[in-house]
C-alpha positions as CSV (number, residue, x, y, z in Angstrom):
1,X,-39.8,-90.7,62.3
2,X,-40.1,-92.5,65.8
3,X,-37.5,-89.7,67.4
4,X,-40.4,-87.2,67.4
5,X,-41.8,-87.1,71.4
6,X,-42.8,-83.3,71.8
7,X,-42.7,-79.9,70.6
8,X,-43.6,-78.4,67.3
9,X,-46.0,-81.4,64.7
10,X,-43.9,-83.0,62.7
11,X,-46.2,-81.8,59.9
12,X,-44.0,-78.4,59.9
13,X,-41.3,-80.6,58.8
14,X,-42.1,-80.9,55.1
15,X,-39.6,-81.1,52.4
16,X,-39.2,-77.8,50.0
17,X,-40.3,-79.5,47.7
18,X,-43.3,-80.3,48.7
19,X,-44.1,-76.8,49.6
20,X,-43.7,-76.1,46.1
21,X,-46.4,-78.6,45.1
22,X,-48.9,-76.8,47.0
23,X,-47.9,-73.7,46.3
24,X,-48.9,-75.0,42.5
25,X,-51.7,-76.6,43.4
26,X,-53.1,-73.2,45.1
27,X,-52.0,-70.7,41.9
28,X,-49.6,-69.4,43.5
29,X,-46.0,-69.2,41.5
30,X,-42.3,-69.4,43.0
31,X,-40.4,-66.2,43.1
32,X,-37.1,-67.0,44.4
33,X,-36.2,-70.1,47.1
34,X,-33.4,-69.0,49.6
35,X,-32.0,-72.5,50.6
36,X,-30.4,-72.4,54.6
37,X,-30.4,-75.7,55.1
38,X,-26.7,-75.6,56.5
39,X,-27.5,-73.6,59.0
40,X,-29.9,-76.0,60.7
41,X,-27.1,-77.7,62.5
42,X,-26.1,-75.0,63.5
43,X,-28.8,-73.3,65.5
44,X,-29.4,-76.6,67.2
45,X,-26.3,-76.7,68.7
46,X,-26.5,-73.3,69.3
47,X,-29.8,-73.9,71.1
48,X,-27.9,-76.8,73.1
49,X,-25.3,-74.5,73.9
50,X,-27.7,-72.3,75.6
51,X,-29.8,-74.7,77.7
52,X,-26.8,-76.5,78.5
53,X,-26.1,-73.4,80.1
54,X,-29.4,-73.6,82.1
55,X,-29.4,-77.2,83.0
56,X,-30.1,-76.8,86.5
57,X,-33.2,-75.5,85.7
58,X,-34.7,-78.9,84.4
59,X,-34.7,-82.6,85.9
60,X,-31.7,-84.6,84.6
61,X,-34.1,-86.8,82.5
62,X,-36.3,-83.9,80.9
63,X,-32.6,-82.4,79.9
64,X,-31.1,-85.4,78.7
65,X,-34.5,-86.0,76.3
66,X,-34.3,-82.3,75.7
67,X,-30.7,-83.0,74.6
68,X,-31.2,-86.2,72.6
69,X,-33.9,-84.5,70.7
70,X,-31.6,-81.7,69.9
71,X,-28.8,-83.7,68.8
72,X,-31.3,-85.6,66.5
73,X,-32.5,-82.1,64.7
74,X,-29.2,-81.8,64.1
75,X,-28.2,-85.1,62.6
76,X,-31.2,-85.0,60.5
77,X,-30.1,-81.6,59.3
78,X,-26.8,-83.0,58.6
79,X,-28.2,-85.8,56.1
80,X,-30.6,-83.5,54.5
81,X,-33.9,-85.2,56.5
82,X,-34.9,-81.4,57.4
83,X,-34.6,-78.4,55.0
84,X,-34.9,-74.7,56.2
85,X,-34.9,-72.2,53.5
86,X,-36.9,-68.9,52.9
87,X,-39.5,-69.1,50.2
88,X,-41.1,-66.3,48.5
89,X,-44.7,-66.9,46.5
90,X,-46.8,-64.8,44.7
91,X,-50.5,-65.3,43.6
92,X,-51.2,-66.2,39.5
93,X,-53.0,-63.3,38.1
């Protein structure tokens, strides 16, 4: 993913599923998945809205990367690129 130029690793974007493997591969067992992967979009743009709001506070081009990286969060939310769920584990006796 070449859009990635700051912020949080991109190793925090992982897949569900593959949280699940290592969630396996540690003993631990699945307990229920709450999928909010439609609501990624939406707290982007949210987030946009809000510094959009606070644009003066930034140089034009940190905004505008600030922006693009936004928007791209978004898209990849969109086309299922980036899940967001809640997912609850407990440890194999």
């Amino acid at each position: 993913m070449n859009w990635y130029t700051g912020g949080i690793h991109k190793v925090y974007f992982l897949h569900i599923d593959e949280y699940r493997k290592v969630a396996k591969e540690i003993g631990m067992y699945e307990v229920q998945v709450i999928e909010l992967t439609e609501n990624i979009s939406l707290n982007y743009l949210q987030l946009l809205q809000k510094n959009q709001a606070e644009e003066q506070l930034w140089s034009q081009e940190f905004f505008n990367k600030k922006k693009q990286r936004l928007l791209d969060c978004c898209e990849m939310g969109k086309s299922g690129l980036i899940q967001w769920g809640i997912l609850h584990y407990r440890k194999e006796s």
